[in-house]
NUGUMAR-69082 format. One record per residue (C-alpha): chain; x, y, z. Coordinates in steps of 0.001 Angstrom, whole numbers. Example, Ala and Ser with C-alpha at 12.3 -4.5 7.8 and 13.67 -1.06 7.14 Angstrom:
BEGIN
@ch = A&u = 12300&v = -4500&w = 7800
@ch = A&u = 13670&v = -1060&w = 7140
//
This chain:
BEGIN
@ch = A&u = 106650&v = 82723&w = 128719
@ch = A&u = 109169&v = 83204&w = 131387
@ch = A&u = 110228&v = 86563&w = 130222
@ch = A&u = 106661&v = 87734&w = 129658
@ch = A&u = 105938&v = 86267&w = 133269
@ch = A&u = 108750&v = 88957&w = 134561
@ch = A&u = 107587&v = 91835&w = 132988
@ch = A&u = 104283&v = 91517&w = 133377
@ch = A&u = 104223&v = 89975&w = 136513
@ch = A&u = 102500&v = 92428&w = 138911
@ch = A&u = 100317&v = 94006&w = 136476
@ch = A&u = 97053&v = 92365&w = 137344
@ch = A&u = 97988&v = 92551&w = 140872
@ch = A&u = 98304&v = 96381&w = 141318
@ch = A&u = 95411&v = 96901&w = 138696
@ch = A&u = 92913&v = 94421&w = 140765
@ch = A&u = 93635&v = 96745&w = 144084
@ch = A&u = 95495&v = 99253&w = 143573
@ch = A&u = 104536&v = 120151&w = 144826
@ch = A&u = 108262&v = 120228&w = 145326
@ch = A&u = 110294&v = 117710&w = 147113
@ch = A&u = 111194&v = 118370&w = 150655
@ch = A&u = 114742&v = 119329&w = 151523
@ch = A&u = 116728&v = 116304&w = 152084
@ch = A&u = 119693&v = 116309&w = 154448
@ch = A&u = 122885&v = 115535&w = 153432
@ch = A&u = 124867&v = 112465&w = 154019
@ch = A&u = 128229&v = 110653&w = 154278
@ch = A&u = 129576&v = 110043&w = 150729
@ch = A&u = 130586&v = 106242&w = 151230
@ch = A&u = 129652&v = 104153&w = 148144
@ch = A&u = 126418&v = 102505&w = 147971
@ch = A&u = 126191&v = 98897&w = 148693
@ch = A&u = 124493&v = 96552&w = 146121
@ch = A&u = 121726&v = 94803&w = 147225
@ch = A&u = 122009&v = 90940&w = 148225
@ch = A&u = 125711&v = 91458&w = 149222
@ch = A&u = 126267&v = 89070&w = 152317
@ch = A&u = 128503&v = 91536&w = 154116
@ch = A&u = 127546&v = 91838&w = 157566
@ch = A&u = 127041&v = 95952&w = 158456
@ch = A&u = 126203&v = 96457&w = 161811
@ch = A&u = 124307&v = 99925&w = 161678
@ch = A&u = 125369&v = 103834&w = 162846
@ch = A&u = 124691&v = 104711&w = 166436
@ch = A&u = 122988&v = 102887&w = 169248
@ch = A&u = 120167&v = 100784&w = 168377
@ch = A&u = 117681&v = 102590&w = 170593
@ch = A&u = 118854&v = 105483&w = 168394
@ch = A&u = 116939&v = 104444&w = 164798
@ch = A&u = 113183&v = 104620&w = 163169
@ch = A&u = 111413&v = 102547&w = 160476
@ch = A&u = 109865&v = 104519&w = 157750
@ch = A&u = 106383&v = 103096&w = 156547
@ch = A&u = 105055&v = 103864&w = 153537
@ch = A&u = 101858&v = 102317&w = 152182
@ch = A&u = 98882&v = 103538&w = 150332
@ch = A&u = 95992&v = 105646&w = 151769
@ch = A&u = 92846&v = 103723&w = 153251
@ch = A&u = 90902&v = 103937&w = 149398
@ch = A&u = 93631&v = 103042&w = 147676
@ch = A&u = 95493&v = 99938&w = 150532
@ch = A&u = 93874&v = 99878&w = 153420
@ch = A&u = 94744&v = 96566&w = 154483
@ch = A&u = 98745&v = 97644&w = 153856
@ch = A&u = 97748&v = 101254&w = 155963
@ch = A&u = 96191&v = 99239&w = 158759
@ch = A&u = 99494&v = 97251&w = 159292
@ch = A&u = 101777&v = 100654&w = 159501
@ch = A&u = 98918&v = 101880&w = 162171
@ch = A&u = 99222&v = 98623&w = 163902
@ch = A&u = 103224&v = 98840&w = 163846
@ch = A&u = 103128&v = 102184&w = 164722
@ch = A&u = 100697&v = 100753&w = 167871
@ch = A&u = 103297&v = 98229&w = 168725
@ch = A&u = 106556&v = 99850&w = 168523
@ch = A&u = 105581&v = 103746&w = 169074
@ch = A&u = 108008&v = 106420&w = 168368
@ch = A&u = 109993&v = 104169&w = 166542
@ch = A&u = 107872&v = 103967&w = 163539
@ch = A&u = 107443&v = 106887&w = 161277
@ch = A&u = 104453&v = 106334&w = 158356
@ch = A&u = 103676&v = 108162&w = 155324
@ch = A&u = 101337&v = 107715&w = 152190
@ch = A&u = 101449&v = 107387&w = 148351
@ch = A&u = 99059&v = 109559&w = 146368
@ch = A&u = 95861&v = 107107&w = 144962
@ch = A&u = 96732&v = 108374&w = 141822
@ch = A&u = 100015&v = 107385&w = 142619
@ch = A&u = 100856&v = 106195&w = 138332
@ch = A&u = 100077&v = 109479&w = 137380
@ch = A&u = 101884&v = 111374&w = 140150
@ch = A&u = 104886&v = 109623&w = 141126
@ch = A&u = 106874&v = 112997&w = 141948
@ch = A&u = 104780&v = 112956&w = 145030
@ch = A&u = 105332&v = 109500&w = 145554
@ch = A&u = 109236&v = 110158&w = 145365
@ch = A&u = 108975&v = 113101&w = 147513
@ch = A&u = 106952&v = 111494&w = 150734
@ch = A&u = 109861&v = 108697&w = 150715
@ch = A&u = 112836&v = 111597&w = 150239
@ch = A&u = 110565&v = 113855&w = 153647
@ch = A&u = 110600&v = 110108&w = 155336
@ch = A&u = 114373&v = 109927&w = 154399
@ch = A&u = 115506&v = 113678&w = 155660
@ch = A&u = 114974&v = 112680&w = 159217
@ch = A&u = 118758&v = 111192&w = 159805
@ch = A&u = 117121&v = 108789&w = 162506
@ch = A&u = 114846&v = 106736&w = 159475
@ch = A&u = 117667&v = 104129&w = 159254
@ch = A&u = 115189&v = 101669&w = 157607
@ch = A&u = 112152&v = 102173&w = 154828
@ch = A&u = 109236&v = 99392&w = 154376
@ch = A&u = 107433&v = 100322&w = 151255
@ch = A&u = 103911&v = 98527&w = 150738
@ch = A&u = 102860&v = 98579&w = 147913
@ch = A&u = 105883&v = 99536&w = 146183
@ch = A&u = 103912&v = 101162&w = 143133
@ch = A&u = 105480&v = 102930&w = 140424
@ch = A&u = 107941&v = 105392&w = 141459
@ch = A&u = 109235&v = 103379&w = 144007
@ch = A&u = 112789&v = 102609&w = 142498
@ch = A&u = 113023&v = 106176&w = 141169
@ch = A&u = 112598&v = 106924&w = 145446
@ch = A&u = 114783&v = 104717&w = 146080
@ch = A&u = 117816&v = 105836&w = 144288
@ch = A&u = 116659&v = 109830&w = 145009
@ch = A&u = 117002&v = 108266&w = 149093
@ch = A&u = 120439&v = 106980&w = 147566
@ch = A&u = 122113&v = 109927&w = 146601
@ch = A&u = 122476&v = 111162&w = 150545
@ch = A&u = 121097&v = 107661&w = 152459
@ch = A&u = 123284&v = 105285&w = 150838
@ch = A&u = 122879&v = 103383&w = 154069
@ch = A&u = 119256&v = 103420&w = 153969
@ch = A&u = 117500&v = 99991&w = 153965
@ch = A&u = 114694&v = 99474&w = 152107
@ch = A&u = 112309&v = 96473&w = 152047
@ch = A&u = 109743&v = 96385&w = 149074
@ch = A&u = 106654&v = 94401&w = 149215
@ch = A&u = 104019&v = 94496&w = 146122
@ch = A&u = 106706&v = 95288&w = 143680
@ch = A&u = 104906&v = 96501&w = 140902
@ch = A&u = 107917&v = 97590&w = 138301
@ch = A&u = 110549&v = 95766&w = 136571
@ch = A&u = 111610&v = 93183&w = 138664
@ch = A&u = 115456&v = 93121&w = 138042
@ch = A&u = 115131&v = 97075&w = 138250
@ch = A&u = 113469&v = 97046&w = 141710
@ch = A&u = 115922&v = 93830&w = 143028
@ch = A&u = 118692&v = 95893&w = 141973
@ch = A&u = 117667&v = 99004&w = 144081
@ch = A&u = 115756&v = 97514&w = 147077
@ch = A&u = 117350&v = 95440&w = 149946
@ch = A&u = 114780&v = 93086&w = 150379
@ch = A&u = 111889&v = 92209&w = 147627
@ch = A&u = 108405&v = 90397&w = 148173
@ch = A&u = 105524&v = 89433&w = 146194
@ch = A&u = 102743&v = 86983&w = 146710
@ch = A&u = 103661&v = 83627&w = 144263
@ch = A&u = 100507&v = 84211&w = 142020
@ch = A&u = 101602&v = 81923&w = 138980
@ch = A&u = 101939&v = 78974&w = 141998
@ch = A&u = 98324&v = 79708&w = 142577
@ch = A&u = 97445&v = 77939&w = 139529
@ch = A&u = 98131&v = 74381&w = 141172
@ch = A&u = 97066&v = 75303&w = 144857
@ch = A&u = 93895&v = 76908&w = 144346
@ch = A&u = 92232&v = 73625&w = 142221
@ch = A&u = 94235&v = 71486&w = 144904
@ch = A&u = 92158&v = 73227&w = 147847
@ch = A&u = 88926&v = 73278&w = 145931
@ch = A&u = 89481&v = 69165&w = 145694
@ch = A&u = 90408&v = 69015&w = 149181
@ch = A&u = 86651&v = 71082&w = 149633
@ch = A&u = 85110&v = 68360&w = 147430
@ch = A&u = 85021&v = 70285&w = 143851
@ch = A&u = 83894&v = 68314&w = 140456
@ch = A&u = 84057&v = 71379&w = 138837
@ch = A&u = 85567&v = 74666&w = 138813
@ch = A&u = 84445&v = 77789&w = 137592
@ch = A&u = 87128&v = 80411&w = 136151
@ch = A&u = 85396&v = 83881&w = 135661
@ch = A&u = 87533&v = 86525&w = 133462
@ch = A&u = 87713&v = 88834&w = 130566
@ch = A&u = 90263&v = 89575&w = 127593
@ch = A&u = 91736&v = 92243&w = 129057
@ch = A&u = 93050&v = 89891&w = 132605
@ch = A&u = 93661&v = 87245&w = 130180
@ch = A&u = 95743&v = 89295&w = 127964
@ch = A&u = 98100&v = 89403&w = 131590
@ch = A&u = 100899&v = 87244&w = 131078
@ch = A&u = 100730&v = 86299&w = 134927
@ch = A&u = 97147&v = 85707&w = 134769
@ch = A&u = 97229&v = 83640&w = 131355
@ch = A&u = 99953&v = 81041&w = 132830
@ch = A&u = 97767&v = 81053&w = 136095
@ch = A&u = 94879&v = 80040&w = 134595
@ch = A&u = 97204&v = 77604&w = 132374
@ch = A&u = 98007&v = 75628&w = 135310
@ch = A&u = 94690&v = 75873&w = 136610
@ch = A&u = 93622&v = 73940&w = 133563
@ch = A&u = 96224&v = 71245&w = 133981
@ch = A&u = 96056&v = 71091&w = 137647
@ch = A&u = 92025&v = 70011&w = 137486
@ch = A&u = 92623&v = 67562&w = 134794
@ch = A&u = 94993&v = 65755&w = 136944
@ch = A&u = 92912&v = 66359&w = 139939
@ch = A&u = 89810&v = 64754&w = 138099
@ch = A&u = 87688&v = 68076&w = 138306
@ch = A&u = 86151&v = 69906&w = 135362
@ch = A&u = 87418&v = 73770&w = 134450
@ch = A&u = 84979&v = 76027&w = 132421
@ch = A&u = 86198&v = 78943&w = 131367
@ch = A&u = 83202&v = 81405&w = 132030
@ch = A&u = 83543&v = 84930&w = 130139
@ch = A&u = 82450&v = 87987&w = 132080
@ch = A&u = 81769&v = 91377&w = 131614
@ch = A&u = 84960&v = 93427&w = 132272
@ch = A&u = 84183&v = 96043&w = 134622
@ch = A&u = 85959&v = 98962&w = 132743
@ch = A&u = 83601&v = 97965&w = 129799
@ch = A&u = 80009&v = 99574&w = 129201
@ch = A&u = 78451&v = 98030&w = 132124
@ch = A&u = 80863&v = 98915&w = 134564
@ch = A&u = 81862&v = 97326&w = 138117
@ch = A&u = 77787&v = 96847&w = 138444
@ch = A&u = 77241&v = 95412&w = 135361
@ch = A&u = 79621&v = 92776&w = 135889
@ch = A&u = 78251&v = 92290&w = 139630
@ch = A&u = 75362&v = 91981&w = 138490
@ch = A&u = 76346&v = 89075&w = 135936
@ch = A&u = 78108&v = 87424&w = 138902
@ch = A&u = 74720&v = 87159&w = 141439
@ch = A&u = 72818&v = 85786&w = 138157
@ch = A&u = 75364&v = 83769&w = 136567
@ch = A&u = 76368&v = 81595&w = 139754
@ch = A&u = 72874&v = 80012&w = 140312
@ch = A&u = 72939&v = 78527&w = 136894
@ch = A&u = 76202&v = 77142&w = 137430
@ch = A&u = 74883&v = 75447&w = 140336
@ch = A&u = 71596&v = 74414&w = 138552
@ch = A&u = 74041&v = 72937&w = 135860
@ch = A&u = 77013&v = 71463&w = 137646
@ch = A&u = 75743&v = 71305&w = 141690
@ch = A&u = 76864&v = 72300&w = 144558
@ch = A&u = 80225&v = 70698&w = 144529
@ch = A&u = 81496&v = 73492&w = 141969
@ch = A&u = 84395&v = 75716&w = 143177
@ch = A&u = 84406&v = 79555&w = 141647
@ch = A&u = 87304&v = 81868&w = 141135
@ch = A&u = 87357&v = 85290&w = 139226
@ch = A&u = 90184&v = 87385&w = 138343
@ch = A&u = 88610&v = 90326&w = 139519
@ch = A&u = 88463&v = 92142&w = 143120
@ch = A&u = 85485&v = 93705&w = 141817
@ch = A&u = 83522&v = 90372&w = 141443
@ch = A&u = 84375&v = 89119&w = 144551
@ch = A&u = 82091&v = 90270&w = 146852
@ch = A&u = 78685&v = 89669&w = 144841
@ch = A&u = 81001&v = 86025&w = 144570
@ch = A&u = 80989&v = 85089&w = 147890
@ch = A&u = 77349&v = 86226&w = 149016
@ch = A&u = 75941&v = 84196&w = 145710
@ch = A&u = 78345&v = 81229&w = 146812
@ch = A&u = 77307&v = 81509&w = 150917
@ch = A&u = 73316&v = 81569&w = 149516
@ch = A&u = 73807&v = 78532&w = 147195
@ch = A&u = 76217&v = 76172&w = 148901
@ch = A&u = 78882&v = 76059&w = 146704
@ch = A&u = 82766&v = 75805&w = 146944
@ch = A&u = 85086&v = 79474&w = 147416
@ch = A&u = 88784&v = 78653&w = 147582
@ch = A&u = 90612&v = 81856&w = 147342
@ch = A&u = 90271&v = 84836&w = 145970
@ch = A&u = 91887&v = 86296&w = 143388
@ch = A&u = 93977&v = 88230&w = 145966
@ch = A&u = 94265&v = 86244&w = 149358
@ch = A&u = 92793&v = 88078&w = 152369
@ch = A&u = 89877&v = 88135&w = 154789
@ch = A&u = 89526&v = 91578&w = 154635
@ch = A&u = 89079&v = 91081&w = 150692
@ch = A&u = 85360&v = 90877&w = 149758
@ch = A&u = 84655&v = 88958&w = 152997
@ch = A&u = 82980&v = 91556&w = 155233
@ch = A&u = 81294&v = 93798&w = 152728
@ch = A&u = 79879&v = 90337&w = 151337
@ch = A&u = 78824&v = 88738&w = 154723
@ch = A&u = 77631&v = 92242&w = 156278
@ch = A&u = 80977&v = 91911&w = 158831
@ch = A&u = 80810&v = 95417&w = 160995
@ch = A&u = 84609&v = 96024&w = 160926
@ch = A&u = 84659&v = 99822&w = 163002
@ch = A&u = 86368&v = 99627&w = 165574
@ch = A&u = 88508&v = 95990&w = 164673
@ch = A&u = 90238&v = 97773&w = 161769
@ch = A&u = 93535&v = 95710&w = 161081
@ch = A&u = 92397&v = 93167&w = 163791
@ch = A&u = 92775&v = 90071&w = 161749
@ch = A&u = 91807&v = 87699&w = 164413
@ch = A&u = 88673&v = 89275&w = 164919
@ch = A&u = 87667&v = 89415&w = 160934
@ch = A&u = 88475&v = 85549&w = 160800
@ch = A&u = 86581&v = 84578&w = 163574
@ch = A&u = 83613&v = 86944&w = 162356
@ch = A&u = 83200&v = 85395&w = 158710
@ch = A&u = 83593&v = 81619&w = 160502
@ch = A&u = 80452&v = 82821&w = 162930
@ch = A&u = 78710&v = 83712&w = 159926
@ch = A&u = 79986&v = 80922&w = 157512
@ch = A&u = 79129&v = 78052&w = 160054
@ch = A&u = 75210&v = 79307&w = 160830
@ch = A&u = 75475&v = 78936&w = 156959
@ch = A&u = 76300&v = 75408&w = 157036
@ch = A&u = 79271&v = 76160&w = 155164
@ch = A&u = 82020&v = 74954&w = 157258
@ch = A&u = 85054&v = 73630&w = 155201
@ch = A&u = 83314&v = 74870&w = 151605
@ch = A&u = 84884&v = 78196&w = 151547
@ch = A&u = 88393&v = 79403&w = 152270
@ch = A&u = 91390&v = 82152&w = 152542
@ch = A&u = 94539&v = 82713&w = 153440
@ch = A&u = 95091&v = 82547&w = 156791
@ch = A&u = 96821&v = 86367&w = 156960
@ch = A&u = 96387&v = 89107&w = 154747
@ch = A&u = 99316&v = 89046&w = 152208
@ch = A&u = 100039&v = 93080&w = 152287
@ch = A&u = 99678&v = 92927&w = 155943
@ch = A&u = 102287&v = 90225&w = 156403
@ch = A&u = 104977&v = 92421&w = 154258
@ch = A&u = 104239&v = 95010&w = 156206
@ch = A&u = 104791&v = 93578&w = 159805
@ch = A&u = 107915&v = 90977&w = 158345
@ch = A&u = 109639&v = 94325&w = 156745
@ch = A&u = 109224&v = 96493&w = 159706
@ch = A&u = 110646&v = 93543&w = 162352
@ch = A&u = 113010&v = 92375&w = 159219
@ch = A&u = 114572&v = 96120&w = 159602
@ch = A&u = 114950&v = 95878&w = 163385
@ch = A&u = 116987&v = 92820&w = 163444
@ch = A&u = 119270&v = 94354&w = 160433
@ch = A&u = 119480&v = 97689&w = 162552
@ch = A&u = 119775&v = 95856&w = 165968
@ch = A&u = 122711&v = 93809&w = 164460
@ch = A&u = 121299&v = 90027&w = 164087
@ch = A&u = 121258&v = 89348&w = 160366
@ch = A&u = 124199&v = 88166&w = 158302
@ch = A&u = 123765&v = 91074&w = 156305
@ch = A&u = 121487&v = 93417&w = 154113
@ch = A&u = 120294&v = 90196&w = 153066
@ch = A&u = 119700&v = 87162&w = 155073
@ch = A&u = 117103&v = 84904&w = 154252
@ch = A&u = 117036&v = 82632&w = 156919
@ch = A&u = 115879&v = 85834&w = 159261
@ch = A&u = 113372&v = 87168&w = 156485
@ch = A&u = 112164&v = 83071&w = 155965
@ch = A&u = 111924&v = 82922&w = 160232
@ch = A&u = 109712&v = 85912&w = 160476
@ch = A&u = 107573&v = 85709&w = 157840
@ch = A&u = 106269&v = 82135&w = 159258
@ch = A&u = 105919&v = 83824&w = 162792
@ch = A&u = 103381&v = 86095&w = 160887
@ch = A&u = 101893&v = 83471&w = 159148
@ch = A&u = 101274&v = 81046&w = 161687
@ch = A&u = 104205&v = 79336&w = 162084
@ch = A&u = 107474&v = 77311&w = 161158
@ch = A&u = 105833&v = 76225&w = 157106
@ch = A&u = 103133&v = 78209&w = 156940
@ch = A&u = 104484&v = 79947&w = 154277
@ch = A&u = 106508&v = 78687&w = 151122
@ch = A&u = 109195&v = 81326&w = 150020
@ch = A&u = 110909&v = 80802&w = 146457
@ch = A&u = 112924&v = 83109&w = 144629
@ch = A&u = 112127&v = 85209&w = 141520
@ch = A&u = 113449&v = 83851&w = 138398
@ch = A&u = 113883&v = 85802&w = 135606
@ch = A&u = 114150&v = 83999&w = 132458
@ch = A&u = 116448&v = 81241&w = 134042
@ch = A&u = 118398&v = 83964&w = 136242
@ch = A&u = 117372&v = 83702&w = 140212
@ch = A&u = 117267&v = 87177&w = 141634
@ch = A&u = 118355&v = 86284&w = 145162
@ch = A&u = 116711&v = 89529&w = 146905
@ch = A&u = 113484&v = 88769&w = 145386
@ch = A&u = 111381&v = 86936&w = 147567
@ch = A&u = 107547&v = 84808&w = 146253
@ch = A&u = 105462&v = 84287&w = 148996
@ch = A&u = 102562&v = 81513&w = 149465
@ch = A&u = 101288&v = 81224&w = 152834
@ch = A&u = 98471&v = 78193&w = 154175
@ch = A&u = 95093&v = 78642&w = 153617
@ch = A&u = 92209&v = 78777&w = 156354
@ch = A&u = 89178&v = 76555&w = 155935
@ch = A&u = 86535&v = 78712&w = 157294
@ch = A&u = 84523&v = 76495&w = 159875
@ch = A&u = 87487&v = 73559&w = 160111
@ch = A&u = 89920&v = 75976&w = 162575
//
């Protein structure tokens, strides 16, 4: 299972969301540093001297991860360069390889943050390589190999999904769940990532006391579509409730379901842990009619929006998220993970204690998020960084 776990184990993640190359200027021919060695390298030049690359996906295809390089690019100004990755970006990752080589040919870029690091990405990185071999990149949403990507990025990340399976029936106890839904299809459940999730899930609400049922739905890439298996979601969730009550907690394994989810959970007064991917921007404001223009990436805004809304629903402490978007967070911890490699304060191209530091900041402080490693069939990759943050109890904050 382990090994299935690591090569599979951002499938279901980037599937649930998401010309010729520019010149590239030449650089020094030293010999490129493997990444998670603990020498210290204080960079070229004066720090005021250096720029952090962005590169993220386009508003359709990652808005929450584009909103955090516009928000970056807010905060630190000319400091911050930002560029795209096509929406297509399996089917085109020559483009994707050449926006990271035109953010790379600007001898300033000292640093690269790439969120969601989609297919392609390790390909950029070692085209980057063959003239920036003192480039450092930080990788968040890996979504190839990951003993390829470790081996080519500085710094991995990746939201802990398989440790999902024991916090998200723990929360919906904590909510006051007897039972717990699981929506899903063959084709999620044929995930490896997904199948040990749900796996713990199982064994998680047996200890906890609480009831799973396995609830087939319609897979949205089947004959019915996304609306199809919407639909199934606003009519299936009232006869859960009829059957089961109100104390039944719901999860699907499908962005597409999530919205319909939540407004079917809001009217009936049932239990909403998490969703499948942890964020307030995901499903949240489309499903509670949230006008987001002009607060775009303004995360304390969205949260205190969906608690207004949640609490004139009487809903306070029933329904639940993480208490930062998960893309977001790589986003902001790569960019200020960069400046304290370029501005000299980390032990190295790899120092966790400075990468575990500020990605509590982000979260909400010292233990709000639990960082393990990657382990790959018994072997720790030590650049590889899972990431489970705290969860906010809409209503209770």
């Amino acid at each position: 299972m382990s090994l299935l776990i690591a090569s599979l184990m951002v499938i279901s993640m980037v599937g649930c969301r998401s010309g010729e190359a520019p010149e590239e200027t030449p650089g020094e021919e030293t010999p490129v540093e493997e990444p998670g060695e603990e020498t210290p390298e204080e960079p070229s030049g004066e720090a005021e001297d250096y720029k952090i690359g962005i590169i993220t996906g386009t508003v359709s295809q990652g808005e929450e991860e584009y909103q955090a390089a516009q928000n970056m690019l807010k905060k630190y100004g000319d400091k911050i360069v930002t560029a795209t990755y096509p929406d297509n970006f399996s089917s085109e990752t020559e483009t994707t390889i050449a926006n990271v080589v035109s953010l790379a040919s600007d001898p300033a870029v000292k640093a690269i943050v790439f969120v969601q690091a989609v297919p392609g990405a390790a390909a950029a990185i070692d085209k980057v390589r063959e003239t920036r071999p003192d480039m450092l990149f930080v990788s968040g949403v890996a979504a190839e190999d990951p003993a390829t990507i470790a081996s080519k990025s500085d710094i991995v990340m990746l939201v802990d999904e398989i440790s999902m399976g024991r916090s998200i029936p723990q929360k919906a106890a904590e909510m006051g769940a007897k039972t717990f839904i699981h929506y899903s299809f063959a084709r999620h459940l044929s995930y490896a990532t997904i199948a040990a999730r749900r796996e713990l899930m199982i064994d998680e609400c047996k200890k906890l006391g609480i009831e799973f049922v396995d609830v087939n739905a319609p897979d949205p890439t089947g004959d019915a579509g996304v609306s199809g298996a919407q639909q199934f979601i606003l009519e299936d969730v009232p006869r859960q409730i009829q059957q089961y009550g109100k104390d039944t907690a719901f999860f699907s394994t499908n962005c597409a379901m999530q919205e319909p989810l939540i407004r079917s959970i809001l009217e009936q007064g049932a239990i909403y842990p998490q969703q499948c991917c942890p964020s307030p921007y995901h499903g949240y404001p489309a499903a509670l009619n949230v006008n987001v223009s002009g607060h775009e990436g303004d995360v304390d805004y969205m949260l205190a929006s969906i608690d207004e809304v949640l609490t004139e629903y009487g809903q306070e402490g029933r329904m639940s998220t993480w208490s930062v978007p998960i893309n977001m967070l790589m986003v902001e911890a790569g960019v200020d993970y960069a400046i304290e490699f370029l501005e000299g304060r980390t032990s190295g191209r790899v120092d966790e204690p400075a990468l575990t530091k500020i990605v509590n900041r982000i979260a909400g402080g010292e233990g709000s998020a639990q960082i393990t490693h990657f382990n790959e069939g018994g072997v720790k990759l030590d650049n590889y960084y899972m990431i489970l943050c705290d969860f906010y109890d809409f209503g209770d904050n």
